[in-house]
Structures are given as structure tokens and as C-alpha cells.
C-alpha positions in Angstrom: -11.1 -31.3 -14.1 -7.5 -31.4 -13.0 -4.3 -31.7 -14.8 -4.1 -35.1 -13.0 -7.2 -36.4 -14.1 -5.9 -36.0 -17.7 -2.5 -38.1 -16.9 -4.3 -41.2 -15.6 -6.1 -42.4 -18.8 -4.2 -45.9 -18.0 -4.3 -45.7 -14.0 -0.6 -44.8 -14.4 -1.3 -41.5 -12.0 -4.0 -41.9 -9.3 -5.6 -39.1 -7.9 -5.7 -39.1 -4.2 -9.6 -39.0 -4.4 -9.5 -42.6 -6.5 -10.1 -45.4 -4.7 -7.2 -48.5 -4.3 -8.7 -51.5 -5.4 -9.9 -52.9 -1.7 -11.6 -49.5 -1.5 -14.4 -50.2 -4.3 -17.2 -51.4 -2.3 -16.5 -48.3 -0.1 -18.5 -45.0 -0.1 -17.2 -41.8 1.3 -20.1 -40.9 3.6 -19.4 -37.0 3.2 -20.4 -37.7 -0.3 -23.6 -39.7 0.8 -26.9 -38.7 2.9 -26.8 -40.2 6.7 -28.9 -43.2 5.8 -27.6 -44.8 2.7 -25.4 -47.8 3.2 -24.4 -50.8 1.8 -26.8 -53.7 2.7 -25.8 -57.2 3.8 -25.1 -58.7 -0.3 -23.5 -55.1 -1.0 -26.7 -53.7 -2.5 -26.8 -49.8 -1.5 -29.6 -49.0 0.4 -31.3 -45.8 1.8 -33.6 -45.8 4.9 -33.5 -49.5 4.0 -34.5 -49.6 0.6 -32.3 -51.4 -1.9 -32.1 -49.9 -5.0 -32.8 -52.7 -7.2 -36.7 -52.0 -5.2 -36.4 -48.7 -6.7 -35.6 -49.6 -10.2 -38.3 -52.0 -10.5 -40.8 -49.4 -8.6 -39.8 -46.0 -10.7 -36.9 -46.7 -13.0 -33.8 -45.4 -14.1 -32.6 -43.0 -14.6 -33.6 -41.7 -10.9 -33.0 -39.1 -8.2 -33.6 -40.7 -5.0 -33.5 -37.9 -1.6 -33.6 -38.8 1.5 -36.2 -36.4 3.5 -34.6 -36.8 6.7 -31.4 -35.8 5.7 -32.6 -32.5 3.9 -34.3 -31.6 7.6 -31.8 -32.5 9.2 -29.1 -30.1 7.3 -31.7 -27.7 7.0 -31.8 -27.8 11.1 -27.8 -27.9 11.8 -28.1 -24.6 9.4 -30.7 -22.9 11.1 -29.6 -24.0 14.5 -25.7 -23.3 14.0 -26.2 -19.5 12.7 -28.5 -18.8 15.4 -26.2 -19.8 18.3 -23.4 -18.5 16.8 -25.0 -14.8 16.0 -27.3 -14.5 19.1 -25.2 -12.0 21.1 -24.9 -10.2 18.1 -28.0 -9.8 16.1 -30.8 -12.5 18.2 -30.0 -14.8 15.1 -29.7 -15.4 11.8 -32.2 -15.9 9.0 -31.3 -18.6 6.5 -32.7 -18.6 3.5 -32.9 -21.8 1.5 -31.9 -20.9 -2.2 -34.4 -22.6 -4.4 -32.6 -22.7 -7.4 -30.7 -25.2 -6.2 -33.3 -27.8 -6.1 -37.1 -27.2 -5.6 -40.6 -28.4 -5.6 -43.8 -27.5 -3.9 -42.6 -30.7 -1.1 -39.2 -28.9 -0.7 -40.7 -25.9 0.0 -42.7 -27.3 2.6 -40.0 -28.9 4.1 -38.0 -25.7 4.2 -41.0 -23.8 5.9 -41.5 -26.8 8.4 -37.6 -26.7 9.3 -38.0 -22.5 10.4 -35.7 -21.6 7.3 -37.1 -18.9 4.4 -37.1 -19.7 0.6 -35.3 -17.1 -1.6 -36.3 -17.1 -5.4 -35.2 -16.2 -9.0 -38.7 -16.1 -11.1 -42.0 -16.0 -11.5 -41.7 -19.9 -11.3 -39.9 -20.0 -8.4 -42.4 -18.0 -6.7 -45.2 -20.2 -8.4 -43.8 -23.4 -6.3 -43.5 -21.2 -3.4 -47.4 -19.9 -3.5 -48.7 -23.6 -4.3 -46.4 -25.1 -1.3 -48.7 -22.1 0.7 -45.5 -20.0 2.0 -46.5 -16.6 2.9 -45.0 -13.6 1.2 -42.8 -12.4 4.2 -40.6 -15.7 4.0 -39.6 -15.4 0.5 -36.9 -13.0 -1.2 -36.8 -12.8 -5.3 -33.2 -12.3 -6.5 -32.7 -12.0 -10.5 -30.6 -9.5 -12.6 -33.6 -9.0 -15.2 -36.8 -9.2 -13.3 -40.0 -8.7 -15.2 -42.6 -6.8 -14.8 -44.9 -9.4 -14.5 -42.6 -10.4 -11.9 -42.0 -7.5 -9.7 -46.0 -7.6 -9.9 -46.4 -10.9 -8.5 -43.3 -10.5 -6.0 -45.7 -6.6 -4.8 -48.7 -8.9 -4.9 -47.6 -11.6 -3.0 -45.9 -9.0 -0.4 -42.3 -10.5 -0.4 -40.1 -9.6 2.5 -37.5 -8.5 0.0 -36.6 -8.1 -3.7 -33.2 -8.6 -4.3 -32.2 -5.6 -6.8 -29.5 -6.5 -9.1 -28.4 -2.5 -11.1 -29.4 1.1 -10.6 -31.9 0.3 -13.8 -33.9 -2.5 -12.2 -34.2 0.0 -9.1 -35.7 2.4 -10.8 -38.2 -0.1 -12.9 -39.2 -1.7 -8.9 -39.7 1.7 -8.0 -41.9 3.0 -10.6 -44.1 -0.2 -10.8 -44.8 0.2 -7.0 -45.0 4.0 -7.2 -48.3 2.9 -9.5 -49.6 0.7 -7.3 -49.4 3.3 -4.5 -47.4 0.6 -2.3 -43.6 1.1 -1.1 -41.2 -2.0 -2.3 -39.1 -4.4 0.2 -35.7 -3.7 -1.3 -32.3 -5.1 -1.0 -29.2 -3.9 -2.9 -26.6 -6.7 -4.3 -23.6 -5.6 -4.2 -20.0 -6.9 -5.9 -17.8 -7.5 -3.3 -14.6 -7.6 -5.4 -13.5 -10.8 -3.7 -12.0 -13.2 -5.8 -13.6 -16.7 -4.6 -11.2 -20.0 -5.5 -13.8 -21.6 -7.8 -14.8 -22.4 -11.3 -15.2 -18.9 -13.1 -19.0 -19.7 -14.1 -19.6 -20.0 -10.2 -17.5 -17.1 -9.4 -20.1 -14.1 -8.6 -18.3 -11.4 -6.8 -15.9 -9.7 -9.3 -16.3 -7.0 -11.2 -16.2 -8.5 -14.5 -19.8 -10.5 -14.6 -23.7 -10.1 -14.5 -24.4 -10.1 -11.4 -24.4 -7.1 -8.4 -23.7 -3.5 -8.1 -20.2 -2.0 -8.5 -18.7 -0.5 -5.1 -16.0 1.0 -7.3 -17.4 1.8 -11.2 -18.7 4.8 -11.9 -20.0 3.8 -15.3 -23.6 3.4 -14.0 -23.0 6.0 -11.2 -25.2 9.3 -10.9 -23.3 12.8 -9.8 -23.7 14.2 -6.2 -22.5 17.3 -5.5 -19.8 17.6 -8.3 -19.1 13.9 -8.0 -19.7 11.2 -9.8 -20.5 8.0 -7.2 -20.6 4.3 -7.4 -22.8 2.0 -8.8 -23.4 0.8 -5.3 -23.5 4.4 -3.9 -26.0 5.3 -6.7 -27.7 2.8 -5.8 -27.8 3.3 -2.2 -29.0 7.5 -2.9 -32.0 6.1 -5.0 -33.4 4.1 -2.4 -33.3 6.9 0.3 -34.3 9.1 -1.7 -37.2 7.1 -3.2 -41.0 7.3 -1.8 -41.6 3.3 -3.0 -38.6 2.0 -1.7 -38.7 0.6 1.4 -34.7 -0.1 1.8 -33.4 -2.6 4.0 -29.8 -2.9 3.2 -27.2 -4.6 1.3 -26.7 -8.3 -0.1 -23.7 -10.0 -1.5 -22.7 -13.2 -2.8 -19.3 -14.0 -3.5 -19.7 -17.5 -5.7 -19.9 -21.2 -5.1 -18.8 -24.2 -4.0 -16.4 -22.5 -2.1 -14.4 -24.3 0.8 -12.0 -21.5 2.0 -12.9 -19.3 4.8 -10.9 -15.9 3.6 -13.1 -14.7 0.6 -16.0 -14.7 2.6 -15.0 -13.1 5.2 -13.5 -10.4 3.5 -16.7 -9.8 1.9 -18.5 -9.6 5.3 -16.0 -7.0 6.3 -16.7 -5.0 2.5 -20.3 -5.2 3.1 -20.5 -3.7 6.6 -17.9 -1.0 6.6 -20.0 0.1 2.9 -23.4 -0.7 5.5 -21.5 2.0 8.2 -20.2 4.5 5.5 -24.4 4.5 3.6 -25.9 4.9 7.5 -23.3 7.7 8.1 -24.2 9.3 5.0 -27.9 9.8 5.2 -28.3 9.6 9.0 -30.2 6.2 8.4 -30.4 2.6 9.5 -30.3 -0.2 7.3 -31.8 -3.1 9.3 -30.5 -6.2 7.5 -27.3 -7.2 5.7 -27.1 -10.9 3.8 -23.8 -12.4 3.3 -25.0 -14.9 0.6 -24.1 -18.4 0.1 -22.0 -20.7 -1.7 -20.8 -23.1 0.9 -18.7 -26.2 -0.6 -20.1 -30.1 -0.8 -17.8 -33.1 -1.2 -18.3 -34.4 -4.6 -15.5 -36.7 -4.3 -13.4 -37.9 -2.0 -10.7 -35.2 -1.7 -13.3 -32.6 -1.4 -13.4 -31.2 2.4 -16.8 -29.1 3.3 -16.4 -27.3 6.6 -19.4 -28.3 8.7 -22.3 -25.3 9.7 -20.7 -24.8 12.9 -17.2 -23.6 12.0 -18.5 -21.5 9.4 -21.3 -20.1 11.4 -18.5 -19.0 14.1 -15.9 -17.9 11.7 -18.4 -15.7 10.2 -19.9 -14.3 13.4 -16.4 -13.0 14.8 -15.8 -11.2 11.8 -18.9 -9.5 11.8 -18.7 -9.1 15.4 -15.1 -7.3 15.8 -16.3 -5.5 12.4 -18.8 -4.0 14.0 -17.2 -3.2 17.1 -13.9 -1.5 15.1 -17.1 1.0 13.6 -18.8 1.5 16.3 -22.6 0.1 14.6 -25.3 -2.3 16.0 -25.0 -5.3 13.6 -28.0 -5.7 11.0 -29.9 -8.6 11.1 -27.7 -11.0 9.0 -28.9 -13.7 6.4 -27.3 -16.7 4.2 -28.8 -18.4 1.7 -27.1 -22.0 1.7 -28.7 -24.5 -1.0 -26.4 -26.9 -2.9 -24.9 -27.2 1.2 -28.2 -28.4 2.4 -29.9 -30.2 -0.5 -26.4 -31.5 -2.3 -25.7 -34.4 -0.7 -29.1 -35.6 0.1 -29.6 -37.1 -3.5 -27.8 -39.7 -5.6 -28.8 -40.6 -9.0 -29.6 -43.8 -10.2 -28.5 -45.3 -13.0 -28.2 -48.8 -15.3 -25.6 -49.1 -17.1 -25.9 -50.5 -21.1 -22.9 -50.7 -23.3 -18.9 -51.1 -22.2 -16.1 -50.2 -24.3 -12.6 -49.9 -23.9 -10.2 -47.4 -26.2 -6.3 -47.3 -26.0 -5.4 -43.6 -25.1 -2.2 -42.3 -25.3 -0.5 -41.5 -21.7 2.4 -39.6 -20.4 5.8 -42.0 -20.3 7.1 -41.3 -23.8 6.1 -41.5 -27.5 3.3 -44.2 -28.7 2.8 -45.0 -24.9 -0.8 -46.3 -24.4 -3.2 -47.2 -22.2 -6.7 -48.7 -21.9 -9.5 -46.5 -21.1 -13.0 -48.2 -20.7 -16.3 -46.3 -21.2 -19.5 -47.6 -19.0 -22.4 -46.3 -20.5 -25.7 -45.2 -18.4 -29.1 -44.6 -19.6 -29.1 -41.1 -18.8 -26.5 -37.9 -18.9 -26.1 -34.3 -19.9 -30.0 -34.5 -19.7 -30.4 -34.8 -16.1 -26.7 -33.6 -15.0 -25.6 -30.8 -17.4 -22.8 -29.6 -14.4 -19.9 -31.7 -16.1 -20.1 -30.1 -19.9 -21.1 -26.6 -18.2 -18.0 -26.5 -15.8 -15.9 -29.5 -15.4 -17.3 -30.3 -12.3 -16.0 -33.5 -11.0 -18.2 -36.2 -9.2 -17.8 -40.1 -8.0 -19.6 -43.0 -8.9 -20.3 -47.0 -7.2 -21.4 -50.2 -8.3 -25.0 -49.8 -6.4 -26.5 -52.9 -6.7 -23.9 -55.4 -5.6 -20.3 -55.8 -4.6 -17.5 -56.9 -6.1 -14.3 -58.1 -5.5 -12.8 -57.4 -8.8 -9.8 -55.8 -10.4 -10.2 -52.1 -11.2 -10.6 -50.8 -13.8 -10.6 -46.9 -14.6 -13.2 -46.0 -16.1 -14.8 -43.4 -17.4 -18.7 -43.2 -16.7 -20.8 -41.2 -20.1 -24.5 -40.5 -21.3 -26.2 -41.6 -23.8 -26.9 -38.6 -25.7 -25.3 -37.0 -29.4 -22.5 -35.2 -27.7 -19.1 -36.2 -26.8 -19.3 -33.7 -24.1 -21.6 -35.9 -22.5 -19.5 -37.3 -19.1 -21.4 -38.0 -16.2 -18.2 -39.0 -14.1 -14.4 -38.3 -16.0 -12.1 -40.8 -14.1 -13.6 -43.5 -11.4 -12.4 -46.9 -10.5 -15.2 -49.3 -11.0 -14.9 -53.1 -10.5 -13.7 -54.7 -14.1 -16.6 -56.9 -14.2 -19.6 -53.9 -14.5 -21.6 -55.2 -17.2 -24.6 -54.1 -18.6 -27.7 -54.4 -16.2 -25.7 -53.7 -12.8 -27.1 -50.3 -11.2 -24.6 -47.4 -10.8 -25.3 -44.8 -7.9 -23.9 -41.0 -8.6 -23.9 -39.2 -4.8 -24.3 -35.4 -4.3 -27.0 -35.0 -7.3 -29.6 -33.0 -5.0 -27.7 -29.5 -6.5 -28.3 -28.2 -9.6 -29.0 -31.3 -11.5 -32.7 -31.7 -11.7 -32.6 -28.1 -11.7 -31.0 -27.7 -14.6 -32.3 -30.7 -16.6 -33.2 -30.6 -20.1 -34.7 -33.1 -23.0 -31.7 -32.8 -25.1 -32.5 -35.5 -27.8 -36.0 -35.5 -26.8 -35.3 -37.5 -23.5 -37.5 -37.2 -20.2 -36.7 -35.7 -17.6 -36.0 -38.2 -14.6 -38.6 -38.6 -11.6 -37.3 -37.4 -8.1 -38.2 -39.9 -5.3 -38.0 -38.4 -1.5 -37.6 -41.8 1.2 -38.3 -41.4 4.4 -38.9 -44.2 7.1 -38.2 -47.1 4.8 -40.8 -45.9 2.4 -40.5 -43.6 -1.0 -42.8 -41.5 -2.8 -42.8 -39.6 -6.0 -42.1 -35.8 -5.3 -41.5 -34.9 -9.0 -43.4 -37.6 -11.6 -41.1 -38.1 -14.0 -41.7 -36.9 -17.9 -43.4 -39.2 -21.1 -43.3 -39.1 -24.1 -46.6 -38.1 -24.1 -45.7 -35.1 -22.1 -43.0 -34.1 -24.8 -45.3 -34.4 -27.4 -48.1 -32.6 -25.8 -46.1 -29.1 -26.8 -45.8 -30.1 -30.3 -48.9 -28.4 -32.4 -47.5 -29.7 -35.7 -50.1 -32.1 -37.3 
């Protein structure tokens, strides 16, 4: 939320990324996946579906991905890295980060598409197993991995578990010391790059849960009279282990990031600390993953760089880096996943009760202003990213046009909690009433993933289209299914 968007509770101040009023039956198609559009009466539509067809079919509320659009981001991904890192290291491997979004279909789709799946839990690695993956495409990152598991990731054969802290090293290499079996390990490391995002996002300082230090010596072990690093610690551990088979280094600077600098700084971090380990114990470390975190447009003023400029920015950096220390690049991976899945989703809504509230505005003392409140028939429930971090998203009038005033409005949930915003400040026509169908773009990230049945609500269904045609991927919850838990009498 922006200082702005607290100024404009009577559309005094207009935020560049609100709408004038002839603007209200457009959509910003960064913000949208390739094949939604408005249809002939104004009804939004994706791969010709209106969405009044998927209200009556599945209800509201309702995440609605296009399939095509997923493969199709998956592809410029995949695609983009590769050309741009083929004279360096023959290519890049992307790894789709599942926590973004996933289900069993997803995964599929991400196998299908040549990309890998990387993982947080035993959960994650459930989907994984029942979408049939095989172990060598999947990486499990987590800062408190179980032993259960480490277990399953050793069973399953994983091409890499991500370790999180000299601790967790040890536990991975004792559990696969008992098995008799050597573990696929990669160290993340704290970059100490400030990334230009919310702080809840923000994954590469020194001050959070996340990586190993390259500068504390709090968790550090001594080594010949000194006391090293966390990351150096690390680093002796895993050469020095019998179970460990150690591939290199990982970092991940935050997300929703738009500007190039912080991640190329960490690239540069990450392989001069790559050189300095290799130097150090006259070993190669044949992979290095510079992480994700690229930027989506959630509204209109949001500008994501497309694949293909990052991909290249990235690949000189690592290329001149490498040159400057005189090392063969690793094999580099990214793990995009609110940049591919994002913007393939919008969630459905119908909106149910309007009200309007006089708020007070800057302009001087007892200065007011209407603010309306439009009501949908979900919320925090199936889109928890507003109350967690103030993230901003759009909103249209989905099921017709309109050629009415706007009005700004602000667009809530229905649950207990005044917290519970779906969308702070958007112009919607003045005559939204109760019925019409709201559509919320960029819903594919983190929304379904981090639903909840706050106030004992059902989760929504997730509907992937394809060819004119949509089919449940994710049935959504009963009542029946909440109960189900409950062993009371």
C-alpha cells in the first residue's frame, strides 16, 4: 500500500495505476493471461468461455487458469535461459517453484514443458510422486526439514536437497550416513543483497530465517586458529563429509522483484564465494542456482521485465564474472514460480452487499469524502497476500460493461476481520450491484496456496481452460469435507 492510496479515499488523488473513467471496461493485458478478453456484450471471457458459463458450471468464489498460458510461460522460461547461457554453461535448468501454486496437473505440465519442480515438504513431494516425476527433477528446499522428510527426499533420490544451516547439514548427513547412501546437497546461502520489496518477501539479508551467513561467525566452526563463516562452515562440512555428495551453492534474494541490480549482485557474491570454496579444497562444485523472485504486474503501474532481458542480463554477469576469475561456469539454475504461474489465474467473484462510508481526506479539517465498499463472497480465505503484506492488486466488472460514472471503491471479503481487503482502491463503474461478477487478475501466485477456512469457509475450486473447454484441477471443498475432521460427537 502506498502513501497515495491512503490520500484518495474520495478520488481526490489518483494513482497513476487507476483507471480514468473511459478506461473501466479496459484490462491491462500484462495483468491478464493471453486468452482472456472481453467478449462482444463486455462479458470477460477466456479461451472463449464467458464467465457467467463458469459461475453457473462451478461457482464463485473461483480460480480459473488458463493451461496454455502456464505452457506457454513455462516455454519462454526454459527457452530464454537456454539461449542466453548456451556459450556459457549448454543451458540453464529452471526449476518451477511449487510453492507458488501446485497440484498433481501442474506438475505434469511443468514435466511436459522440460522444466524441474523444486519443493518445500513432504507434501510437496507427495504431489510430485502422484504427478509420476522422477526423483532427479525435483529439489527440496526448507529451513527445518524432517526426518521423515529427508527420508522420503533419500528415498525418492532427489537431485538435490536444498540445505538451509550448518545444523540441518549435519542431520542430512547423519540420516544418509545410516542408510549407507551419500546425499545430493546444495548450500543456500545469504547474499547480503538488499532486494526493493516488501520485508516479508525479502530473503537475502542477514537478519531472517532463511540461508547461510557468508559473514557471521555465530554458527561458524574454527580452522586452523580461525573461526569461519556460516557459509564457509558450511562449505568444510560437505567436503569433508562421506554422505554428502556437494554440488554447490544456492541463493535467493526475495520476491517480486522488478530491478535488475540486486540480482546481479548476488550472482557476482555467489560465484566469486563458488571460486574462493573450489580454490580452497582443490574441488569443483558443478552447479550454482541463482534463485527466483522475478516481478508480475498486479496492477497497472507494475512493469515485469520479460524472460529474455533478464535471461541476458544475468548471463553477462555471470559470463564476465567468470572470466574476471578465471573458472568454467557451473551449471546455473532459477526457480521462477509466481513469474510463470501468476498471471495465468484470475479469481472469480459475485459481489453481495454495497456500502458507502464518508472518510475523512487530505484538504483541511472535517473534509470528507465517499468511500464505497463492494462486497464478494470470498476473501482473506482464498487471498490472504493483502492482510499478510499489503500487496496491491486490480479488479473489473467481469460479466458486463458499463458505461457508468466511477466510483472508487474499495473491493472486501466476507469474513470477521477488518483486515479482510481483497483489492484497497479500484475504480469500478457506480452501478455494481449485487449479482454482477467481479474478475481479480494475477491470482495463480500464492493465493490458493496459501488459502485457509478462516470462519469455516471452503476453500475455492481451481478450473484449468484450455481450447474453449474447462475442467476441475482442484475440486473445491464442502462442508462435508470440513466436518469430516471434526471427531466431536
Amino acid at each position: 500500500m502506498t502513501d497515495t492510496t491512503q490520500e484518495i479515499a474520495g478520488a481526490q488523488l489518483a494513482p497513476e495505476w487507476l483507471p480514468a473513467a473511459g478506461d473501466l471496461n479496459e484490462m491491462v493485458p500484462a495483468m491478464w493471461a493471453h486468452d482472456v478478453e472481453r467478449g462482444p456484450s463486455g462479458e470477460v471471457t477466456i479461451s472463449g468461455i464467458a464467465v457467467s458459463e463458469l459461475k453457473a458450471q462451478f461457482g464463485t468464489p473461483l480460480f480459473v487458469m488458463s493451461e496454455d498460458d502456464f505452457r506457454a510461460r513455462a516455454r519462454t522460461f526454459k527457452d530464454a535461459f537456454d539461449e542466453a547461457f548456451k556459450d556459457i554453461c549448454g543451458g540453464v535448468d529452471v526449476y518451477y517453484a511449487g510453492k507458488a501454486f501446485l497440484s498433481t496437473e501442474v506438475a505434469r505440465w511443468v514435466d511436459s514443458e522440460g522444466l524441474r519442480l523444486d519443493t518445500c515438504s513432504g507434501g510437496e513431494l507427495a504431489v510430485a510422486q502422484r504427478a509420476g516425476l522422477t526423483g532427479e527433477k525435483l529439489g527440496l528446499h526448507g529451513n527445518n526439514k524432517s526426518a521423515a522428510e529427508i527420508n522420503r527426499a533419500l528415498d525418492m533420490k532427489l537431485g538435490r536437497i536444498v540445505v538451509d544451516s550448518v545444523h540441518e547439514l549435519a542431520r542430512v548427513a547423519d540420516i544418509a550416513a545410516a542408510r549407507g547412501e551419500k546425499a545430493n546437497v546444495m548450500l543456500r546461502l545469504t547474499p547480503g543483497v538488499h532486494a526493493h520489496t516488501h520485508e516479508s518477501i525479502a530473503t537475502a539479508h542477514e537478519d531472517q530465517k532463511f540461508g547461510l551467513s557468508m559473514v557471521s561467525t555465530v554458527d561458524g566452526v574454527s580452522a586452523n586458529g580461525h573461526v569461519l563463516s556460516a557459509a564457509e562452515s558450511a562449505a568444510k562440512l560437505a567436503v569433508d563429509s562421506q554422505s554428502i555428495n556437494f554440488l554447490g551453492f544456492h541463493g535467493h534474494i526475495g520476491s517480486q522483484i522488478f530491478e535488475a541490480e540486486g540480482f546481479e549482485i548476488a550472482a557476482r557474491k555467489l560465484l566469486a564465494f563458488t571460486h574462493k570454496i573450489q580454490e580452497k579444497y582443490s574441488i569443483t562444485l558443478p552447479e550454482l542456482d541463482l534463485g527466483g523472485g522475478y516481478g508480475i504486474a498486479y496492477t497497472a503501474v507494475d512493469t515485469p521485465r520479460p524472460a529474455a532481458e533478464v535471461a541476458a542480463a544475468m548471463a553477462a554477469v555471470v559470463r564476465g564474472t567468470c572470466a574476471e576469475l578465471g573458472m568454467a561456469a557451473p551449471k546455473i539454475s532459477i526457480e521462477p514460480g509466481r513469474a510463470i504461474v501468476g498471471s495465468t489465474t484470475f479469481t472469480l467473484y459475485e459481489t453481495g452487499t454495497l456500502k458507502t462510508v464518508q472518510v475523512e481526506v487530505d484538504g483541511g479539517e472535517d473534509v470528507t469524502a465517499p468511500r464505497r465498499y463492494v462486497s464478494v463472497d470470498g476473501g482473506m480465505s482464498d487471498n490472504a497476500r493483502p492482510v499478510l503484506y499489503e500487496a496491491d492488486y486490480s479488479a473489473v466488472l467481469a460479466s458486463r460493461s458499463s458505461h457508468e460514472a466511477p466510483a472508487l471503491s474499495r473491493v472486501v471479503g466476507k469474513h470477521c476481520e477488518s483486515g479482510d481487503i481483497v483489492v484497497r482502491d479500484v475504480y469500478l463503474p457506480n452501478d455494481v450491484a449485487a449479482g454482477d461478477l467481479l474478475a481479480v487478475p494475477g491470482t495463480g501466485a500464492y493465493c490458493w496456496a496459501l488459502a485457509s477456512n478462516y470462519n469455516y469457509v471452503p476453500r475455492p475450486p481451481v478450473v484449468a481452460v484450455k481450447n474453449g473447454a474447462a475442467r476441475l484441477i482442484v475440486r473445491g471443498e464442502t462442508e462435508d469435507d470440513l466436518l469430516a475432521r471434526d471427531l466431536g460427537a
